[in-house]
ZAMARGU-4260 file (C-alpha; in steps of 0.2 Angstrom, whole numbers, plus 5000, padded with zeros to 4 digits):
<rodrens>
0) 5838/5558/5752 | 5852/5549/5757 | 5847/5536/5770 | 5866/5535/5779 | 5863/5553/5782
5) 5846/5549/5789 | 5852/5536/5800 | 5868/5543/5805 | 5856/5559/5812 | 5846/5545/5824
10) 5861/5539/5831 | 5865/5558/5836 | 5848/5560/5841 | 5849/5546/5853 | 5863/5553/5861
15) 5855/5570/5862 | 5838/5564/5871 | 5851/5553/5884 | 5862/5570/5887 | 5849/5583/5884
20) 5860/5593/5873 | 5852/5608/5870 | 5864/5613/5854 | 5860/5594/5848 | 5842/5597/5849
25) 5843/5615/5840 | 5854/5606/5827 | 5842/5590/5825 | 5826/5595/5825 | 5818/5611/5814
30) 5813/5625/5825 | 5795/5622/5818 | 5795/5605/5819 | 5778/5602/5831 | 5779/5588/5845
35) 5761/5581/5854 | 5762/5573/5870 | 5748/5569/5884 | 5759/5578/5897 | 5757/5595/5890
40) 5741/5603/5884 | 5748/5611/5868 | 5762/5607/5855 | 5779/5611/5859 | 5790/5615/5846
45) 5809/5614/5840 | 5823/5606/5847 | 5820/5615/5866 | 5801/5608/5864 | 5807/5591/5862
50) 5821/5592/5875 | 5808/5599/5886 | 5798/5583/5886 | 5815/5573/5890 | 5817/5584/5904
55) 5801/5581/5910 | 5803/5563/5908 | 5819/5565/5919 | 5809/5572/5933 | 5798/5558/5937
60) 5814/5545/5931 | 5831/5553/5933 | 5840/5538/5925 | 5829/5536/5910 | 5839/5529/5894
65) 5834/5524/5879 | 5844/5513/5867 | 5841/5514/5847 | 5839/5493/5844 | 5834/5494/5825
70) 5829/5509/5812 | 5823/5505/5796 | 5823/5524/5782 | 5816/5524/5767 | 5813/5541/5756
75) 5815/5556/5771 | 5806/5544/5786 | 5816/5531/5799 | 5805/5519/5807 | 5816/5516/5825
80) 5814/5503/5838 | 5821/5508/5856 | 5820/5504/5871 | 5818/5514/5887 | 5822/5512/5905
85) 5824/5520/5919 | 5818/5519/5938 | 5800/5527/5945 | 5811/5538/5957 | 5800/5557/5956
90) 5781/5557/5953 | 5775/5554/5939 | 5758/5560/5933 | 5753/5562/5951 | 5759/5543/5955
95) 5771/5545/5971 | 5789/5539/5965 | 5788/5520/5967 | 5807/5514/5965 | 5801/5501/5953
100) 5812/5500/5937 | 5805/5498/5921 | 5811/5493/5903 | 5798/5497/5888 | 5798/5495/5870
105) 5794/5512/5858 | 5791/5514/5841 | 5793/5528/5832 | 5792/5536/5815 | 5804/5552/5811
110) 5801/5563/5795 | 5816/5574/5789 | 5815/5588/5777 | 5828/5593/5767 | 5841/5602/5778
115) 5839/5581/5787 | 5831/5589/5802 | 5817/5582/5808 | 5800/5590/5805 | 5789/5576/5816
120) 5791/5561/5827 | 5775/5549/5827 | 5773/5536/5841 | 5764/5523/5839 | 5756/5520/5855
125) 5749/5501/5850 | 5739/5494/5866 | 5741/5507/5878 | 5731/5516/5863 | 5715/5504/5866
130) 5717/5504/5887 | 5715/5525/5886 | 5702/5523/5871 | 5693/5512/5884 | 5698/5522/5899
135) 5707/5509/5907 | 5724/5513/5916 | 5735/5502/5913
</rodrens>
């Protein structure tokens, strides 16, 4: 695959999760393409699914951003680090808004398949991972 390709469909992407452009989304993300997240009980799919989960996000925090700071691709996968902020301003999980901001470091692992759409986004969830194995809340 050819990685400028791949990159250049981040940078896009990035703008699409900050605007929730629903034609983005339909155009980045295959209309299969399965996303997990522990706010909802099942997958939701496609580029809709995935804005879905931004907009859900925006509920709780209505000036979330996040910023691309540094993607690595290699064969049809981008490893990306962001950074999201925003400010606890709707509830969140049951948690009244707070008006605390917040700044937090993602990782995330894209594959594309051959049309360069994106087919699956993998988090990795590092300690917050090991607080909910434990039941802990952070």
């Amino acid at each position: 695959m050819d990685l400028d390709i791949l990159k250049n469909q981040i940078k896009k992407f990035e703008t699409m999760i900050n605007t929730a452009d629903v034609n983005m989304a339909n155009e980045l993300v295959d209309s299969k393409a399965p996303f997990y997240t522990p706010a909802f009980p099942n997958p939701v799919y496609g580029g809709e699914g995935y804005l879905s989960l931004v907009l859900w996000l925006r509920k709780s925090f209505s000036n979330v951003r996040w910023k691309l700071e540094e993607m690595v691709a290699e064969g049809n996968k981008v490893a990306v680090h962001w950074t999201c902020s925003g400010t606890h301003d709707g509830d969140f999980m049951g948690i009244p808004a707070t008006g605390k901001s917040f700044s937090a470091s993602f990782m995330n692992f894209y594959t594309f398949n051959n049309q360069y759409k994106i087919m699956s986004d993998t988090a990795a969830e590092g300690m917050i991972a090991i607080l909910r194995s434990l039941q802990i809340k952070p």
